[in-house]
MARLOGU-143361 format. One record per residue: residue number from 1; x, y, z negated of N, C-alpha, C in turn; residue in three letters. Coordinates in Angstrom, 3 decimals. Layout:
% residues N
DRENZA   n      n.X      n.Y      n.Z     ca.X     ca.Y     ca.Z      c.X      c.Y      c.Z res
DRENZA NUM        X        Y        Z        X        Y        Z        X        Y        Z ALA
...
***
This chain:
% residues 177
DRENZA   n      n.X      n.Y      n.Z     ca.X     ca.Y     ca.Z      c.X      c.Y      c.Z res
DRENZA   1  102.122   93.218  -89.854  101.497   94.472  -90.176  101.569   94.787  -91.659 UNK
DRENZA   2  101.267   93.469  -92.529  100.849   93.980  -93.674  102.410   93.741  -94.432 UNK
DRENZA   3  102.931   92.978  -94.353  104.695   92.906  -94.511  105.492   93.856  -94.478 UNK
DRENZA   4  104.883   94.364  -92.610  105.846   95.888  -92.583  105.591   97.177  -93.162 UNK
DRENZA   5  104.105   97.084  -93.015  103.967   98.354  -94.413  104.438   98.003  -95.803 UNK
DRENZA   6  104.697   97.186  -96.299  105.202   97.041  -97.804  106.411   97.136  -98.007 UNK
DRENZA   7  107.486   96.670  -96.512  108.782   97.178  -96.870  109.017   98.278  -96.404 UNK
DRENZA   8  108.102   99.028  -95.640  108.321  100.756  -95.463  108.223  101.444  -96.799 UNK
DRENZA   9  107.188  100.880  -97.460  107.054  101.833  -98.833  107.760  101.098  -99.513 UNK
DRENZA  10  108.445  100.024  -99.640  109.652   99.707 -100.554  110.919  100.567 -100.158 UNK
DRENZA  11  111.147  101.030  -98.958  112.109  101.884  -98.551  111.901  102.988  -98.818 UNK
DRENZA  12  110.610  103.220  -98.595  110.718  104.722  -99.061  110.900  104.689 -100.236 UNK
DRENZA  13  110.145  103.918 -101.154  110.515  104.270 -102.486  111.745  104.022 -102.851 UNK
DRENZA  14  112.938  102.996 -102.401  114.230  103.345 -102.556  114.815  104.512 -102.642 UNK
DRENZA  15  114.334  105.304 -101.747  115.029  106.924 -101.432  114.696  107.904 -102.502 UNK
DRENZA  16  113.446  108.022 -102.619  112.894  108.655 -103.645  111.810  107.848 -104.587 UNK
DRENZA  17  112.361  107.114 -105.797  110.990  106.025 -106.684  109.832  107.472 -107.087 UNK
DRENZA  18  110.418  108.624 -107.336  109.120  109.333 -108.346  108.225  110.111 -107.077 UNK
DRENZA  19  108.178  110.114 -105.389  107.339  110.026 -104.814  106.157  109.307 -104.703 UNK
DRENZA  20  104.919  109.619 -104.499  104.035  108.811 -104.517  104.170  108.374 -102.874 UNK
DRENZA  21  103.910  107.107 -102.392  103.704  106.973 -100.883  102.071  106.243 -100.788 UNK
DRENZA  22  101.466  106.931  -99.413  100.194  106.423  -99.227  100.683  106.032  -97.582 UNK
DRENZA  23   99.677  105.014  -97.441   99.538  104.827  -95.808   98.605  104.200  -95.482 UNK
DRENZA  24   97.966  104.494  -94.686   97.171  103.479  -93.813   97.549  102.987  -92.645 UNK
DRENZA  25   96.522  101.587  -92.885   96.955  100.692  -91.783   95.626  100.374  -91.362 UNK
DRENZA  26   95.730  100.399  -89.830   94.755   99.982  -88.639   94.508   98.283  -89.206 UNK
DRENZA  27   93.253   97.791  -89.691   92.791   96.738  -89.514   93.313   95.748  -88.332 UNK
DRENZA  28   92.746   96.168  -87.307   92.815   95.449  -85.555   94.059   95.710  -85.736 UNK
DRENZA  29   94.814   96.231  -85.432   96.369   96.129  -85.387   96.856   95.172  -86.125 UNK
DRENZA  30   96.684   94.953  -87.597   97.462   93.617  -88.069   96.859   92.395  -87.781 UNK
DRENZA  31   95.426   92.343  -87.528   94.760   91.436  -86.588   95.682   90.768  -85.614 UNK
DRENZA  32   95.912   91.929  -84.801   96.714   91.566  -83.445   97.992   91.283  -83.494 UNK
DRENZA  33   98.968   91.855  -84.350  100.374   91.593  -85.101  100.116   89.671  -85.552 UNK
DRENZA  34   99.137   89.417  -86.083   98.639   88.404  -87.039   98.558   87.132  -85.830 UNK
DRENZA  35   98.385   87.448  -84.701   98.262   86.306  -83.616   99.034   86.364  -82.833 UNK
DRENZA  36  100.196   87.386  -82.907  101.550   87.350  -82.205  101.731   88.633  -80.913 UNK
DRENZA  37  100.004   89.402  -80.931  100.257   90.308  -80.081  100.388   91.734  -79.890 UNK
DRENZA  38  101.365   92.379  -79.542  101.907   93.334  -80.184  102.963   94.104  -79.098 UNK
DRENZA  39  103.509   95.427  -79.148  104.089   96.125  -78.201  105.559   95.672  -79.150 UNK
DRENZA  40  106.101   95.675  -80.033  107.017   95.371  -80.797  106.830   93.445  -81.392 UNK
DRENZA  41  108.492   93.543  -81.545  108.527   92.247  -82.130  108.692   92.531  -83.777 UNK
DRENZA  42  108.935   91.606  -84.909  108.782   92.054  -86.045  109.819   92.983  -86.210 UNK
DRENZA  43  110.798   92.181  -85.556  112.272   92.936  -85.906  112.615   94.637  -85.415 UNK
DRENZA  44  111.520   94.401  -84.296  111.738   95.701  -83.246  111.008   96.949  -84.179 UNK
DRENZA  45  109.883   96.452  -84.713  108.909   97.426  -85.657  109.704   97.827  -87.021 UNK
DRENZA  46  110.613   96.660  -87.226  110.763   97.123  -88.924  112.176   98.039  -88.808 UNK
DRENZA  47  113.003   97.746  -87.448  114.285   99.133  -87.172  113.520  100.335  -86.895 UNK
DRENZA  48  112.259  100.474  -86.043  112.144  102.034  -86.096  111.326  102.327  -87.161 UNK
DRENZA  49  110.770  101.404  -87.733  109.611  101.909  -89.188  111.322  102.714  -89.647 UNK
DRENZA  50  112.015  101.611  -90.238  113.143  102.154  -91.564  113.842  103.337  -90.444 UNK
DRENZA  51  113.658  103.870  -89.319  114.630  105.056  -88.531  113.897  105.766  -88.596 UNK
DRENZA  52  112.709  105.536  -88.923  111.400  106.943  -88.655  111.102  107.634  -90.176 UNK
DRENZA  53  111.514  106.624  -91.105  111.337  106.678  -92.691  112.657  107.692  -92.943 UNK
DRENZA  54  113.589  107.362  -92.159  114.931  108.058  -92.863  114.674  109.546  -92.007 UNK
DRENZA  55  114.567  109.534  -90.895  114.015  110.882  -89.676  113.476  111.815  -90.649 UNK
DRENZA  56  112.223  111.416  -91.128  111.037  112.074  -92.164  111.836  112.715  -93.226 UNK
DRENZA  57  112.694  111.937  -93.986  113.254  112.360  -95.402  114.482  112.997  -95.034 UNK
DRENZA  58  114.969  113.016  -93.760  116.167  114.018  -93.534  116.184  115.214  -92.921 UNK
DRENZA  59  114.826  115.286  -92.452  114.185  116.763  -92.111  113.904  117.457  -92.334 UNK
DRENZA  60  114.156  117.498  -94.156  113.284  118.393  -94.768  114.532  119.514  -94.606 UNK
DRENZA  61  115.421  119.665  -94.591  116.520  120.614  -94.824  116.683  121.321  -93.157 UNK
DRENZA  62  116.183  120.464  -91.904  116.275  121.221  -90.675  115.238  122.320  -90.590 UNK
DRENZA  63  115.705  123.062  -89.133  114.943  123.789  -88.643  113.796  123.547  -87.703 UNK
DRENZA  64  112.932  124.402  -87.995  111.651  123.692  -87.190  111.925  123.300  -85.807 UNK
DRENZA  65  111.313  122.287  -85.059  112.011  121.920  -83.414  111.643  120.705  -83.499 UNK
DRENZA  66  111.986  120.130  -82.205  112.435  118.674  -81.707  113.569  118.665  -82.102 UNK
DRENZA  67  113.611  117.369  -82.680  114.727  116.159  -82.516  114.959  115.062  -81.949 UNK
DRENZA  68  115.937  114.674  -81.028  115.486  113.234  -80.329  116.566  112.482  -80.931 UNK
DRENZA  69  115.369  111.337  -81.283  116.292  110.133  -81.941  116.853  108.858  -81.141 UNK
DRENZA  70  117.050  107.633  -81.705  117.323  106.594  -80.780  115.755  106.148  -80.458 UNK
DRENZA  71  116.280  105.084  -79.890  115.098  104.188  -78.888  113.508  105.084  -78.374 UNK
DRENZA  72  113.423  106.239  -77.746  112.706  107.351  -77.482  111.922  107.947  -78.721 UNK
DRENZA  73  112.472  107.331  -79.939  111.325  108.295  -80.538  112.496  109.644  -80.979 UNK
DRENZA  74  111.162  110.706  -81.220  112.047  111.966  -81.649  111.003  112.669  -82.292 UNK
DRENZA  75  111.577  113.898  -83.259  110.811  114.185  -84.509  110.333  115.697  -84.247 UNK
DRENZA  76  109.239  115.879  -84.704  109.212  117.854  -84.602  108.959  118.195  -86.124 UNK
DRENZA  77  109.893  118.960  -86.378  110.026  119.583  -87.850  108.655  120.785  -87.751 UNK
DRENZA  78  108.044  120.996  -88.385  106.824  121.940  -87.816  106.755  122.913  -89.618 UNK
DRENZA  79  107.127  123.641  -89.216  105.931  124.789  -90.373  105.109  125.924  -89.978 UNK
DRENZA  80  103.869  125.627  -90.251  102.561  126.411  -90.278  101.486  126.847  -91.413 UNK
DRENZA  81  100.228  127.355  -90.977   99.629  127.271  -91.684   98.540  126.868  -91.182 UNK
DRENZA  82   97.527  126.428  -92.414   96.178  125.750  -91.916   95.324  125.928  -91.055 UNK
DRENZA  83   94.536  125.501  -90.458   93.126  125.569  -90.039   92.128  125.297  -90.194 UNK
DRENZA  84   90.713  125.890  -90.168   89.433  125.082  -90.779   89.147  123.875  -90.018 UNK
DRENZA  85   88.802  123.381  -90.622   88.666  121.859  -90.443   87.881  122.054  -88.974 UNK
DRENZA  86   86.657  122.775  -89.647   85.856  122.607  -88.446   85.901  123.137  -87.327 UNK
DRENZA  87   87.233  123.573  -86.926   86.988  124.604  -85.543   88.369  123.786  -84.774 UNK
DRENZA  88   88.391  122.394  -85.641   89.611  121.307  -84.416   89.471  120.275  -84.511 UNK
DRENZA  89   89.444  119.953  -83.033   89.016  117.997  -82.769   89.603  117.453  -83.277 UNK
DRENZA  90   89.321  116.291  -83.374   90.399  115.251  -83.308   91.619  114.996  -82.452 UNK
DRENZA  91   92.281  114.382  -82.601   93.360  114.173  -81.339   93.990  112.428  -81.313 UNK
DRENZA  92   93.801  112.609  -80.476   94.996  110.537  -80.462   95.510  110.336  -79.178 UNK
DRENZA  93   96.650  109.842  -79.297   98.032  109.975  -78.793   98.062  107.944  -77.919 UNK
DRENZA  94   97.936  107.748  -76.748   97.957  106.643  -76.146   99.475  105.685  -76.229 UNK
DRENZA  95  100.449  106.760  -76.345  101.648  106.593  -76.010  103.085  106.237  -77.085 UNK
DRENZA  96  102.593  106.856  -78.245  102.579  107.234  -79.505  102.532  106.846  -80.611 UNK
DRENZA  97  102.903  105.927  -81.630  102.219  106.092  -83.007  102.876  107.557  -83.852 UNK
DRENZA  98  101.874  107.601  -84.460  102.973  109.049  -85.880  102.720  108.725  -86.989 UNK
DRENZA  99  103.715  109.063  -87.326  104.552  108.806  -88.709  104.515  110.541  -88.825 UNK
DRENZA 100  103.488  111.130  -89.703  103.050  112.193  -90.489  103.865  112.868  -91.629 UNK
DRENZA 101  104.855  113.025  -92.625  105.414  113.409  -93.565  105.307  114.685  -93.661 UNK
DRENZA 102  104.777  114.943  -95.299  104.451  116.461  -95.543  105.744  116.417  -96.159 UNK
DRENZA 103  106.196  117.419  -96.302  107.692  117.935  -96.824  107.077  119.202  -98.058 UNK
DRENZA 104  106.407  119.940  -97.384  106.101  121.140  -98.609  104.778  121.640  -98.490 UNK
DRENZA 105  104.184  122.324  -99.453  103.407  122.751  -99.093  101.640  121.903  -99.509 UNK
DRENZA 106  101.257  121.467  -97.979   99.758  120.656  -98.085   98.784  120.599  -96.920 UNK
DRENZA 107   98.436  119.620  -96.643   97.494  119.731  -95.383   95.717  118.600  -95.622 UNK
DRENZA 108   94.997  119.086  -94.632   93.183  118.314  -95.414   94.045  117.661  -93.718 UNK
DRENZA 109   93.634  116.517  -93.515   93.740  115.660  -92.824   92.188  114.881  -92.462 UNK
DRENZA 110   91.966  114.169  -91.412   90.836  113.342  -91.291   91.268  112.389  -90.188 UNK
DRENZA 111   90.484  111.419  -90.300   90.175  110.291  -89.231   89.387  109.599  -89.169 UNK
DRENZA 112   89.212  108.750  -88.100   87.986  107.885  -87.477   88.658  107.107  -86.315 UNK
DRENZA 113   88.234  105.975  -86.447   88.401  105.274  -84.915   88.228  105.552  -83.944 UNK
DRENZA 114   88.977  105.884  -82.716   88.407  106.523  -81.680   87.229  106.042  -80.947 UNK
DRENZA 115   87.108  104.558  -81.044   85.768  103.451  -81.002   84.645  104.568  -81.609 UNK
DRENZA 116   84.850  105.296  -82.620   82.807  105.648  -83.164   83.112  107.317  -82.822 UNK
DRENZA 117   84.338  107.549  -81.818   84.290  109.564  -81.569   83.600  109.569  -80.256 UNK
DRENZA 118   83.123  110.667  -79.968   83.114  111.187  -78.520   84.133  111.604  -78.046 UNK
DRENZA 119   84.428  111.251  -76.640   85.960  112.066  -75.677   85.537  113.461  -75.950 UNK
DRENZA 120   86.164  114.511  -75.474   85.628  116.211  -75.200   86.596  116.386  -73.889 UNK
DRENZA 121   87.845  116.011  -73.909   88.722  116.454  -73.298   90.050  115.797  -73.049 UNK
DRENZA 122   90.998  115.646  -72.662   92.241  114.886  -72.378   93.415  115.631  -71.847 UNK
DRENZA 123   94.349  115.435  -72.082   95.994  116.315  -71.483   96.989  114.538  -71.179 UNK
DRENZA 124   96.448  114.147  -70.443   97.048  112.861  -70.550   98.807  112.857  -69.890 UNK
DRENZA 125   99.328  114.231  -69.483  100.612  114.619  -68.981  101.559  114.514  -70.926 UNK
DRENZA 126  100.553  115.134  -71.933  101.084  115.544  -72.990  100.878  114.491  -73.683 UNK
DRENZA 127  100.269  113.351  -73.353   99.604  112.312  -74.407   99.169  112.999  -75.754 UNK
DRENZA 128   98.091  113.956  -74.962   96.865  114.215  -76.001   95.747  113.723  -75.068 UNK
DRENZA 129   94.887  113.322  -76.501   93.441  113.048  -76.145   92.407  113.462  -77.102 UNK
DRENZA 130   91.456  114.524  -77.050   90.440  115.039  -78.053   88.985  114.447  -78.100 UNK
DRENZA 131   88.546  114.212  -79.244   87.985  113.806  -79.936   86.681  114.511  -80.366 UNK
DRENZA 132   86.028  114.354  -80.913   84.397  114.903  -81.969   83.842  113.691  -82.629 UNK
DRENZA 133   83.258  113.985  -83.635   82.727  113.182  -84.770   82.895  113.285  -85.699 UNK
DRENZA 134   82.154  112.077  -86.671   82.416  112.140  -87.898   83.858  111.478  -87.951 UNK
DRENZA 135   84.364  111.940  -89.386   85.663  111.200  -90.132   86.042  111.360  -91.330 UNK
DRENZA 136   86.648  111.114  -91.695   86.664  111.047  -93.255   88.156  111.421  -93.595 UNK
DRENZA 137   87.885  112.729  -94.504   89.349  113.412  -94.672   89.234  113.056  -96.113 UNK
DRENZA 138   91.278  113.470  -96.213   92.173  113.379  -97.544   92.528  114.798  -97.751 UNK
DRENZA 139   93.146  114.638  -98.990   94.602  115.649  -99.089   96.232  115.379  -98.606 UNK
DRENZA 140   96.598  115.814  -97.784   98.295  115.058  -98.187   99.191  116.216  -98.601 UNK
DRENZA 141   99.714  115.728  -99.757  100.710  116.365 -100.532  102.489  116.524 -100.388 UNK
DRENZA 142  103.231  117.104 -100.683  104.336  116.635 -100.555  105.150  115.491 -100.968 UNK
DRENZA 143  105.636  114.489  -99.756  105.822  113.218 -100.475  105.173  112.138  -99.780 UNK
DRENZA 144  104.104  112.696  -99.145  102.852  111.493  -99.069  103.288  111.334  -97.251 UNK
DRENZA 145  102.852  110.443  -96.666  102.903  110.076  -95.322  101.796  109.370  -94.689 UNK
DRENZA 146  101.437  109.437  -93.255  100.295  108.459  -93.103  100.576  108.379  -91.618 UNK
DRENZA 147  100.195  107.137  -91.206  100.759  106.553  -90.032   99.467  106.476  -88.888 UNK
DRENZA 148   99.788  107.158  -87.999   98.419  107.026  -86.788   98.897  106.384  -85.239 UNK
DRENZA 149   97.695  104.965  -85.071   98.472  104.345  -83.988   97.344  104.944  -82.891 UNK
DRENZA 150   97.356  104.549  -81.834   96.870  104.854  -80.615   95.507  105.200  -80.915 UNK
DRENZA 151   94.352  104.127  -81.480   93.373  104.116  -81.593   92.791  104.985  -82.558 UNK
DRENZA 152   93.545  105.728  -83.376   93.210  106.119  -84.819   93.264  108.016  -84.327 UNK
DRENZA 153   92.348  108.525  -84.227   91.764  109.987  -83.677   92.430  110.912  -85.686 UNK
DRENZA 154   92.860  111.471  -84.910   93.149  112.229  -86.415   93.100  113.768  -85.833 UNK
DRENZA 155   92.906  114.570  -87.055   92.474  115.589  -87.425   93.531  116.552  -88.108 UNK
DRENZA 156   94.965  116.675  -88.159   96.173  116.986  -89.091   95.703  118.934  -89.407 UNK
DRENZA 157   96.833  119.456  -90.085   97.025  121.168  -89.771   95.799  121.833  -90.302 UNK
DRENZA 158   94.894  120.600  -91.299   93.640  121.750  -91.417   93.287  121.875  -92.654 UNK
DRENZA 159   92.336  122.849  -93.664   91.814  123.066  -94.963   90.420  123.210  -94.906 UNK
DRENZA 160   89.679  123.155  -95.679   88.286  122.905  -95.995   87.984  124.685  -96.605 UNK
DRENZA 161   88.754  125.055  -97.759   88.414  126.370  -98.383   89.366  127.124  -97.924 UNK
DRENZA 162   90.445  127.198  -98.039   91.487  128.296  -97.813   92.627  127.906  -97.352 UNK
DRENZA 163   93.360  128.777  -96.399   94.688  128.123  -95.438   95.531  127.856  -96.622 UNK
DRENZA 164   96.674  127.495  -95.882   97.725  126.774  -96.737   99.284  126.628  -96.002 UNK
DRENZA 165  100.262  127.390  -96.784  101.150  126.896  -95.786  101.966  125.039  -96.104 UNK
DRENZA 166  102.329  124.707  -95.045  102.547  123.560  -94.806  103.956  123.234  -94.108 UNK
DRENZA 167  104.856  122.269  -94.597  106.124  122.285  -93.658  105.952  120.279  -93.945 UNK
DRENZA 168  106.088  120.331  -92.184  106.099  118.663  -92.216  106.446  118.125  -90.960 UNK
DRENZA 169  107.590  117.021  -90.759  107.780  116.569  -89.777  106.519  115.227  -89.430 UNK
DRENZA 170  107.002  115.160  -87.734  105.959  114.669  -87.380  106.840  113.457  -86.548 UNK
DRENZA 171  106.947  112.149  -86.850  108.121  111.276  -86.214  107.568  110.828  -84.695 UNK
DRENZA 172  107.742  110.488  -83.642  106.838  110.193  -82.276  107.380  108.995  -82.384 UNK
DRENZA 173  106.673  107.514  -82.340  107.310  106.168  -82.192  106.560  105.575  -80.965 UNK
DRENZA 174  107.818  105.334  -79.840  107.032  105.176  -78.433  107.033  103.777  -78.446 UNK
DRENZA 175  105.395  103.526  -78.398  104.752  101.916  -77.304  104.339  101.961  -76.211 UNK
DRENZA 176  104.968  102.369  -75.223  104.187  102.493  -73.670  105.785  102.118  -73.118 UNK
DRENZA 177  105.574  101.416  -72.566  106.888  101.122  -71.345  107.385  102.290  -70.828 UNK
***
């Protein structure tokens, strides 16, 4: 866990050094990486980390859409604009981790463990699942990335004072058989 995030942001920073890179990492997940148990092997995690890293930084020049990549993951190039924070759940993805990259623009982001949210609702055909609670938001800037695994309820697409436009791919990295 904690290995493979350091050579993701050593890669990324290969590509671009004067980016800043942020990420978080799920505690329990490197826990579980840490005793051998895991949907990926090391090797299996660190080819789509570095395919999902290059996905992100080669999208900035496509058109908004799906892309399907190798081993099922595939990317949606997305530009929008914001939403208030407070008028959208959370969401977390069973099927899924994401790999987040802002490309332009800016987005208020939040999260919480899905452990301390309330359910509201589910699309389990779409692998969405919604959320309520507290969480604790950022800024992400262009440049910046942040990684959400199954358990981790996030909040993306939103602003606190005033919309914002935003262009950012969104990488899909599949753990479900």
């Amino acid at each position: 866990g904690i290995q493979l995030q350091r050579e993701f942001t050593e890669y990324l920073h290969g590509l671009d050094p004067t980016r800043p890179v942020t990420c978080g990492i799920n505690i329990f997940f490197n826990f579980l990486s840490s005793i051998g148990f895991g949907v990926y092997s090391d090797e299996k995690a660190r080819q789509n980390a570095k395919a999902a890293a290059r996905a992100a930084r080669e999208a900035a020049d496509l058109e908004a859409g799906r892309y399907d990549l190798d081993d099922g993951m595939y990317a949606n190039v997305q530009d929008f604009t914001t939403r208030p924070m407070n008028e959208a759940d959370l969401e977390a993805h069973r099927c899924y981790i994401d790999l987040q990259y802002c490309i332009a623009g800016g987005e208020r982001m939040s999260w919480a463990h899905i452990g301390e949210l309330n359910p509201v609702r589910e699309d389990p055909e779409a692998d969405n699942y919604f959320y309520q609670g507290n969480s604790t938001s950022v800024s992400v800037r262009p440049g910046m990335f942040y990684i959400m695994f199954p358990s981790d309820g996030h909040r993306p697409a939103c602003h606190h004072e005033y919309p914002k436009r935003c262009r950012k791919v969104v990488v899909k990295i599949p753990v479900c058989p």
